[in-house]
Biotite code that builds the C-alpha atoms (Angstrom):
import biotite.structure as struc

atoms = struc.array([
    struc.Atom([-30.466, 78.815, 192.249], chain_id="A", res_id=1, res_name="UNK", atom_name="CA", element="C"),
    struc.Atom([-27.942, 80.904, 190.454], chain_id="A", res_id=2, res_name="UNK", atom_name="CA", element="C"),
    struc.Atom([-23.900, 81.698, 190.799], chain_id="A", res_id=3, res_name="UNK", atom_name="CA", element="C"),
    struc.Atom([-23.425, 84.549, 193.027], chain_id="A", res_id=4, res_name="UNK", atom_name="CA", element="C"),
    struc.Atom([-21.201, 87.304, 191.628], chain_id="A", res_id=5, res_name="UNK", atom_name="CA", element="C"),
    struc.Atom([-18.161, 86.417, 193.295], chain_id="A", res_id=6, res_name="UNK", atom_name="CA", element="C"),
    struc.Atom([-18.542, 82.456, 191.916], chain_id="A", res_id=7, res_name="UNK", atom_name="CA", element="C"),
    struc.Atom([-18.839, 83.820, 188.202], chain_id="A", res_id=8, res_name="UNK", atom_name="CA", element="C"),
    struc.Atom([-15.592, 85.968, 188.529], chain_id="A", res_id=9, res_name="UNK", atom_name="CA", element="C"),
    struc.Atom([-13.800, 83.446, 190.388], chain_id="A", res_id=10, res_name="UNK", atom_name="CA", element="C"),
    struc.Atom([-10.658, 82.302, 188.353], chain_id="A", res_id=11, res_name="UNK", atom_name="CA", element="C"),
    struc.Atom([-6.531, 82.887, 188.009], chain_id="A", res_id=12, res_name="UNK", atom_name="CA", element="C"),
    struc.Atom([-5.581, 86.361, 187.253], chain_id="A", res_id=13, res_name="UNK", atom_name="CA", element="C"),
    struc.Atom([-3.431, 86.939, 184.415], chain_id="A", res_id=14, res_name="UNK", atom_name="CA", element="C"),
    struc.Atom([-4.297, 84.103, 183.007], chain_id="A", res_id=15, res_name="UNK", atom_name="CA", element="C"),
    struc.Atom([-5.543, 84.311, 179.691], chain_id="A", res_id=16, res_name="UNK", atom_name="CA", element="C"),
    struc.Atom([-2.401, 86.990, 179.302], chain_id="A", res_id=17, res_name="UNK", atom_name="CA", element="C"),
    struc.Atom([-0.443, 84.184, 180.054], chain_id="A", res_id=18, res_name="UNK", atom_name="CA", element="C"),
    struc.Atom([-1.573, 81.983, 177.358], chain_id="A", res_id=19, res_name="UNK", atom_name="CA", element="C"),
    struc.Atom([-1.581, 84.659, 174.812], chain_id="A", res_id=20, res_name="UNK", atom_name="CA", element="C"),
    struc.Atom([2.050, 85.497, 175.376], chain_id="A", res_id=21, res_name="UNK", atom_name="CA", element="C"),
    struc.Atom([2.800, 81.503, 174.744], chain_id="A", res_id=22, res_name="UNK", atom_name="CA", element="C"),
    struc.Atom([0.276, 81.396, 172.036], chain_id="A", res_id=23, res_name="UNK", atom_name="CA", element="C"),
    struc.Atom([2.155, 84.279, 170.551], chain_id="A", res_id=24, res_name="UNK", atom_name="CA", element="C"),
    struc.Atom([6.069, 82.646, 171.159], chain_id="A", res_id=25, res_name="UNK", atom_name="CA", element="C"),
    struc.Atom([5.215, 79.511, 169.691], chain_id="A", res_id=26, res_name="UNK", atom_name="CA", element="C"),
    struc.Atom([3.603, 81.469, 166.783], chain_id="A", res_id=27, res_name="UNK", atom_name="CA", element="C"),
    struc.Atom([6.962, 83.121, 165.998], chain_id="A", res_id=28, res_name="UNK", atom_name="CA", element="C"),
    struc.Atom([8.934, 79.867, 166.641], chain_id="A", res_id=29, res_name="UNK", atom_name="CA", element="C"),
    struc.Atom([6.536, 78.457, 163.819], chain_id="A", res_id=30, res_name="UNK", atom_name="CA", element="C"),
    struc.Atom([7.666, 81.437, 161.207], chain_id="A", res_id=31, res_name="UNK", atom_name="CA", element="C"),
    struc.Atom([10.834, 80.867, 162.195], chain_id="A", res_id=32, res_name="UNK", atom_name="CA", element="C"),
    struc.Atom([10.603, 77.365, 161.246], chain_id="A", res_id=33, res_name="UNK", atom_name="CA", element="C"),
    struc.Atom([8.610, 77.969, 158.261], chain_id="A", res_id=34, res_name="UNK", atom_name="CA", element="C"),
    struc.Atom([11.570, 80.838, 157.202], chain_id="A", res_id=35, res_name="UNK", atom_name="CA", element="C"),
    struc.Atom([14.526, 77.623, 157.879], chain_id="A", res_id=36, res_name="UNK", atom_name="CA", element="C"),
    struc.Atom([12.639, 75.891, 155.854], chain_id="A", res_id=37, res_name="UNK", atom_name="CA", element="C"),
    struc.Atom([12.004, 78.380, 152.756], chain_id="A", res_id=38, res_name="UNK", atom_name="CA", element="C"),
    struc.Atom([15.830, 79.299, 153.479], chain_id="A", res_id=39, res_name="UNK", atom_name="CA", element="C"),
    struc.Atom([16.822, 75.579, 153.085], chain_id="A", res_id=40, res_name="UNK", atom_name="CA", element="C"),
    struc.Atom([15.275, 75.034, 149.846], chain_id="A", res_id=41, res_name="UNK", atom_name="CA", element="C"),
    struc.Atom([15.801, 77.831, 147.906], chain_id="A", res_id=42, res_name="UNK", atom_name="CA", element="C"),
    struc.Atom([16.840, 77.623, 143.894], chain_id="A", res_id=43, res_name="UNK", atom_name="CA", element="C"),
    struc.Atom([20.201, 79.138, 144.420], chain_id="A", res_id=44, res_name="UNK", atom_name="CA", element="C"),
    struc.Atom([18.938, 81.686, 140.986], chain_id="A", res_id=45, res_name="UNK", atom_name="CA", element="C"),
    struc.Atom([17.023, 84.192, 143.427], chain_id="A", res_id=46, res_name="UNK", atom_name="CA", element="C"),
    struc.Atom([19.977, 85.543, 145.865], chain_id="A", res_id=47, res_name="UNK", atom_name="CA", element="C"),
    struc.Atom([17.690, 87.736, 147.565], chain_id="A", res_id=48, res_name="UNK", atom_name="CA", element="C"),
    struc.Atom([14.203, 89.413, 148.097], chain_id="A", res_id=49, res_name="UNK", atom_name="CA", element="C"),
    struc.Atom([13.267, 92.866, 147.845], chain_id="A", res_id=50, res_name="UNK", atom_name="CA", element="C"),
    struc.Atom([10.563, 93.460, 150.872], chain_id="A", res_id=51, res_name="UNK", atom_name="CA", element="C"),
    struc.Atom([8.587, 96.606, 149.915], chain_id="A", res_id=52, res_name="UNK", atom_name="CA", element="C"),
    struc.Atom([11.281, 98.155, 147.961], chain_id="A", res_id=53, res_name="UNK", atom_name="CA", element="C"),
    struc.Atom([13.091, 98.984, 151.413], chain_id="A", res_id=54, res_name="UNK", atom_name="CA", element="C"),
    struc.Atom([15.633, 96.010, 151.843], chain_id="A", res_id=55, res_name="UNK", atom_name="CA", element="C"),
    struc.Atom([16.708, 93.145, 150.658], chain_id="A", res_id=56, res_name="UNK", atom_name="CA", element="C"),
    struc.Atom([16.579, 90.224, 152.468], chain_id="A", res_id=57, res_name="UNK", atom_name="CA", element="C"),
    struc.Atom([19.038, 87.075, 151.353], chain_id="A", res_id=58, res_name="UNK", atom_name="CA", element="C"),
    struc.Atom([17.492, 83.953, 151.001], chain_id="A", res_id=59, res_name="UNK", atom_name="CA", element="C"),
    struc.Atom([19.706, 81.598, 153.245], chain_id="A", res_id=60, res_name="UNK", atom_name="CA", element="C"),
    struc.Atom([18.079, 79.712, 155.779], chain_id="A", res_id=61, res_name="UNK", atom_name="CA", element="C"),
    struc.Atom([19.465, 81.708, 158.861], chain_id="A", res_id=62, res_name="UNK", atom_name="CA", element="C"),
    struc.Atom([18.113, 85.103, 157.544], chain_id="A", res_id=63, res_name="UNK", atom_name="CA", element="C"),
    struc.Atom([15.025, 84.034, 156.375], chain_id="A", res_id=64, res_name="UNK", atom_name="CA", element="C"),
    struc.Atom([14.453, 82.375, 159.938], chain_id="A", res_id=65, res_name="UNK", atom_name="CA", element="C"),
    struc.Atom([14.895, 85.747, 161.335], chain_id="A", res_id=66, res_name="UNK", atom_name="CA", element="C"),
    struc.Atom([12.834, 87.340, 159.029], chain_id="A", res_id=67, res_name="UNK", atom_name="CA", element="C"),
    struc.Atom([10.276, 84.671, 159.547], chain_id="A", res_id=68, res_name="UNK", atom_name="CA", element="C"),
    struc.Atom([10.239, 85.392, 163.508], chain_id="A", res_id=69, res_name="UNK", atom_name="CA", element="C"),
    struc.Atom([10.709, 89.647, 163.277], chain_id="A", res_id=70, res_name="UNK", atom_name="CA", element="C"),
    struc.Atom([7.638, 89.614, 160.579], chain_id="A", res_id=71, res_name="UNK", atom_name="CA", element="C"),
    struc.Atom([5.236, 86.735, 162.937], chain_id="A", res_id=72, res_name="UNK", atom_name="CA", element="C"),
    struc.Atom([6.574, 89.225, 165.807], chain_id="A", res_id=73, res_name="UNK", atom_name="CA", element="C"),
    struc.Atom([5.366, 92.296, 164.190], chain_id="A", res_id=74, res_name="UNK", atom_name="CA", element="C"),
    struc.Atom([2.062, 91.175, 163.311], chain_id="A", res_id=75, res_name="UNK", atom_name="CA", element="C"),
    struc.Atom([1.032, 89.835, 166.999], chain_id="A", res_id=76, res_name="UNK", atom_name="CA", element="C"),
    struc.Atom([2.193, 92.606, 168.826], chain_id="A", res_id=77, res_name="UNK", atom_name="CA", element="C"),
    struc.Atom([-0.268, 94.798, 166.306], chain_id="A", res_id=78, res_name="UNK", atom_name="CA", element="C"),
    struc.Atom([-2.969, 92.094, 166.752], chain_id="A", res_id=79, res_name="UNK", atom_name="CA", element="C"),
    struc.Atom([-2.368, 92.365, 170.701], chain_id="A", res_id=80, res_name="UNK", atom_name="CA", element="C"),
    struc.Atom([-1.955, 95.986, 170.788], chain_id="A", res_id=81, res_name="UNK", atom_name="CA", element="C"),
    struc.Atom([-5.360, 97.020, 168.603], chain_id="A", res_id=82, res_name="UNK", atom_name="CA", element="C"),
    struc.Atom([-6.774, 94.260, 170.906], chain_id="A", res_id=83, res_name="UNK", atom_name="CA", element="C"),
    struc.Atom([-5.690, 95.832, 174.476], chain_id="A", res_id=84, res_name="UNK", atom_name="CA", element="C"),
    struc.Atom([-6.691, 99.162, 172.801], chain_id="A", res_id=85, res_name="UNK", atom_name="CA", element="C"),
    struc.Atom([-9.986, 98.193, 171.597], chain_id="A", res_id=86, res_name="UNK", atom_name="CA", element="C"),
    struc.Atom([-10.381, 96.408, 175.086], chain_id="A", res_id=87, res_name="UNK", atom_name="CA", element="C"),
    struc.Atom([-9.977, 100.221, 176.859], chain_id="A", res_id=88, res_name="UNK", atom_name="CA", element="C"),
    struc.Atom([-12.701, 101.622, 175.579], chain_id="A", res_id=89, res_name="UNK", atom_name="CA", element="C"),
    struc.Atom([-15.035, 98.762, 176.289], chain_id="A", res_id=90, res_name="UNK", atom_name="CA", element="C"),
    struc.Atom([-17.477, 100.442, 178.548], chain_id="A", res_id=91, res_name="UNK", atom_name="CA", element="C"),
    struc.Atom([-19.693, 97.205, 179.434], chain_id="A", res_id=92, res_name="UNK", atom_name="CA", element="C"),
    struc.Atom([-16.298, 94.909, 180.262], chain_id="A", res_id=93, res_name="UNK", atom_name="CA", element="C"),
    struc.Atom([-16.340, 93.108, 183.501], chain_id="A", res_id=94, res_name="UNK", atom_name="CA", element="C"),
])
């Protein structure tokens, strides 16, 4: 005996969109964390970092935070957004 149709697409909508989104916050609360830390324990020699020869960023523990959480930010919504693109043009989705 096997599921009907409506049994296999049974389940909470919005879900997994859900969990991505937290997935993705407590991903950025991680960089910033990770930036605090690299902030806190800098060699006082290096007063700041060139990123890609646009900007400097200083290396204090409340910028690098930020840049911690802007660059973590950056990268998931690229990750997410190829994703929900790719996901589009999926003709055999259900």
């Amino acid at each position: 005996m096997g599921m009907s149709d409506e049994a296999s697409q049974s389940g909470v909508s919005g879900l997994g969109r859900r969990i991505l989104l937290a997935l993705g916050g407590v991903g950025v609360l991680i960089g910033g964390l990770l930036g605090f830390v690299v902030g806190a324990n800098s060699s006082g020699e290096t007063g700041e970092i060139t990123v890609g020869g646009l900007f400097a960023v200083p290396i204090t523990p409340g910028a690098m935070t930020l840049y911690g959480m802007v660059v973590v930010a950056v990268a998931l919504v690229g990750l997410f957004g190829l994703i929900s693109l790719a996901s589009r043009f999926d003709t055999n989705a259900q």
